[in-house]
C-alpha positions as CSV (number, residue, x, y, z in Angstrom):
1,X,100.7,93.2,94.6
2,X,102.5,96.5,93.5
3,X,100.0,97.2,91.1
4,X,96.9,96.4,92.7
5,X,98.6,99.2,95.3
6,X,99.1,101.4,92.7
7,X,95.8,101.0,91.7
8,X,94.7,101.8,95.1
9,X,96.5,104.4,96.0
10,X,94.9,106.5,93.0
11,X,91.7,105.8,93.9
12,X,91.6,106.0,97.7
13,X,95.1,107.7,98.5
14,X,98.5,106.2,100.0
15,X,98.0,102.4,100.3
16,X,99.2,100.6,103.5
17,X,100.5,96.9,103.5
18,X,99.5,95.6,107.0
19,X,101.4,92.2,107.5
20,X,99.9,92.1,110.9
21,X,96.4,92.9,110.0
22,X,96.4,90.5,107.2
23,X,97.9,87.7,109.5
24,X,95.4,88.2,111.7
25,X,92.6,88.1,109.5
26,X,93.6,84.7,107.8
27,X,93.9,83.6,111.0
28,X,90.5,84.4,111.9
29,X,89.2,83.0,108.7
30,X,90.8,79.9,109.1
31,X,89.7,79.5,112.8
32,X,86.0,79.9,111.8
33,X,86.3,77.7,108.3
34,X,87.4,75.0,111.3
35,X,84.7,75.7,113.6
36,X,82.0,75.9,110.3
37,X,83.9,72.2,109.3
38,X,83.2,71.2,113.2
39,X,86.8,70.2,113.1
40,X,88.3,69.8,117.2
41,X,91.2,71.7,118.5
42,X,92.6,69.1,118.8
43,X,92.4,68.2,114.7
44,X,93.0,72.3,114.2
45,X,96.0,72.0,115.8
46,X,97.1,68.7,114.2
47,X,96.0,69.8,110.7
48,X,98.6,73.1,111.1
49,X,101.3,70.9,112.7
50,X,100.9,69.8,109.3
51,X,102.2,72.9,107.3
52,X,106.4,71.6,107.7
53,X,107.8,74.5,105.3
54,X,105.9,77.4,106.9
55,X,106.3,75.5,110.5
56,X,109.8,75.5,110.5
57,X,110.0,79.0,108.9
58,X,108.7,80.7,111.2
59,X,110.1,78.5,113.9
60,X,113.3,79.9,112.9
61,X,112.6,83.3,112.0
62,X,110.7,84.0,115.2
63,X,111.4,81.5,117.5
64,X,107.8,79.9,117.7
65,X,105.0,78.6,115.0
66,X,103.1,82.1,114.9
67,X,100.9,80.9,112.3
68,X,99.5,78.2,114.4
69,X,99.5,80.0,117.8
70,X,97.4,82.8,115.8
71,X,95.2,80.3,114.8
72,X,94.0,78.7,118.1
73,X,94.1,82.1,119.0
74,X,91.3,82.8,117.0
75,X,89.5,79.1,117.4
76,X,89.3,79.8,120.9
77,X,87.9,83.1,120.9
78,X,85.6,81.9,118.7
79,X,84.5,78.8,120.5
80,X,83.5,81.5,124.0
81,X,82.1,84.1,121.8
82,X,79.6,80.7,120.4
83,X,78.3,80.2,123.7
């Protein structure tokens, strides 16, 4: 991803890596993928419980699956926003 920076930063000035934003946004994108699949909450959640590496990563580098809770998150919003 260096490069593609690089690139960037030529073109459009200093480039910023935004872990947040980008969490965030796959989050989002995986909430509505589940909503377009008309997959439960229920199933969402199940279906992420089923991600053991990354699970038990961030289990132990932040004390809590933030993948997951970003996730339903971003189901739910999504689910009152749809009504």
């Amino acid at each position: 991803m260096d490069g593609l920076g690089d690139d960037l930063e030529s073109v459009d000035g200093p480039y910023d890596w935004d872990e947040s934003g980008r969490s965030n946004l796959r989050a989002e994108i995986d909430a509505a993928i589940a909503h377009v699949y008309d997959i439960s909450r229920d199933d969402f959640a199940y279906i992420l419980d089923q991600f053991n590496i990354l699970r038990n990563r961030e289990n132990e580098d932040y004390g809590e699956y933030q993948t997951k809770k970003d996730c339903l998150a971003a189901f739910d919003r999504i689910e009152v926003n749809s009504k």
